[in-house]
N, C-alpha and C positions, 0 to 999 in steps of 0.2 A: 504494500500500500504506500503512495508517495506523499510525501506531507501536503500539505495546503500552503499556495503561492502565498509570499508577504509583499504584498500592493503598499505599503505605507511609502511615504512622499522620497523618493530617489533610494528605495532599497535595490538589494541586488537582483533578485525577479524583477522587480518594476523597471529598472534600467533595462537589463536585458531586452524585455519589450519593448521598451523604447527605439534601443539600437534594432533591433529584427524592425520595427516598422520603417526606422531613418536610412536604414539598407534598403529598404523596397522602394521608398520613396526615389532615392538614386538609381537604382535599379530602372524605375518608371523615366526618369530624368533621360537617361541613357536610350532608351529604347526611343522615347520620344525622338531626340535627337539624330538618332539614325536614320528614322524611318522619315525624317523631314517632311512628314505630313500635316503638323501644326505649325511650323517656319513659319514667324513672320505674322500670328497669330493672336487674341489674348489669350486662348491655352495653351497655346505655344510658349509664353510670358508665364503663366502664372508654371508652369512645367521646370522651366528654367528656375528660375525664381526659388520654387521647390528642396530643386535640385542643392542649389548651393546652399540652402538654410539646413538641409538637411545633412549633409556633408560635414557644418559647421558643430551642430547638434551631435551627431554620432561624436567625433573627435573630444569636443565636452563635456557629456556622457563617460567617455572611455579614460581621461584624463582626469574625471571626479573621482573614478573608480581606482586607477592608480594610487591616487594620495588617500585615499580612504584603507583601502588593503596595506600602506606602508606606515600608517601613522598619521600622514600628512607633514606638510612642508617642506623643508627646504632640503631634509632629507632624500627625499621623492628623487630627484634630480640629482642628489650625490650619486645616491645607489644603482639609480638606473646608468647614468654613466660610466660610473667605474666601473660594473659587472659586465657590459656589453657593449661600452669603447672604452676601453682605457687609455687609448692617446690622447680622449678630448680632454684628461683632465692633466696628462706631460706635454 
C-alpha cells in the first residue's frame, strides 16, 4: 500500500507535480514550435510565452529543492561545486 501524497504548499510531491506539469508545458512549447502552425499567432504568443515561464518555473522549483535537501544557503553552492567541479573553486 503506498502512502498518501503530501500536497502542503512547495513539498516534495507537490513540486514534483509541478515540475511533470512545467515539462509538458515545454514539451507543448516545442511541438508548437515545430509544427509552425500557430507562427505569428495569439496562441502562437501565448504558446511561447508559456514556454519560457515554464522553463523558468521548472529551474526554480528544482533549485528550491537543492537548498532544501542540503540545509540551505551558501553551503548549496560550496558542495555542489566542489563534488562535481572542483576546478571552479582552484
Amino acid at each position: 500500500m503506498s502512502k498518501p501524497m503530501n500536497f502542503s504548499f512547495l513539498s516534495k510531491d507537490f513540486t514534483q507535480c509541478l515540475k511533470g506539469l512545467f515539462a509538458l508545458f515545454v514539451l507543448w512549447h516545442h511541438i508548437s514550435q515545430q509544427s509552425m502552425r500557430f507562427y505569428a499567432t495569439n496562441l502562437g504568443t501565448i504558446f511561447q510565452m508559456m514556454g519560457y515561464l515554464s522553463v523558468a518555473m521548472f529551474f526554480f522549483i528544482s533549485g528550491y529543492g537543492l537548498m532544501k535537501k542540503s540545509g540551505g544557503g551558501y553551503t548549496v553552492f560550496r558542495c555542489l561545486s566542489s563534488k562535481k567541479n572542483p576546478h571552479v573553486l582552484y
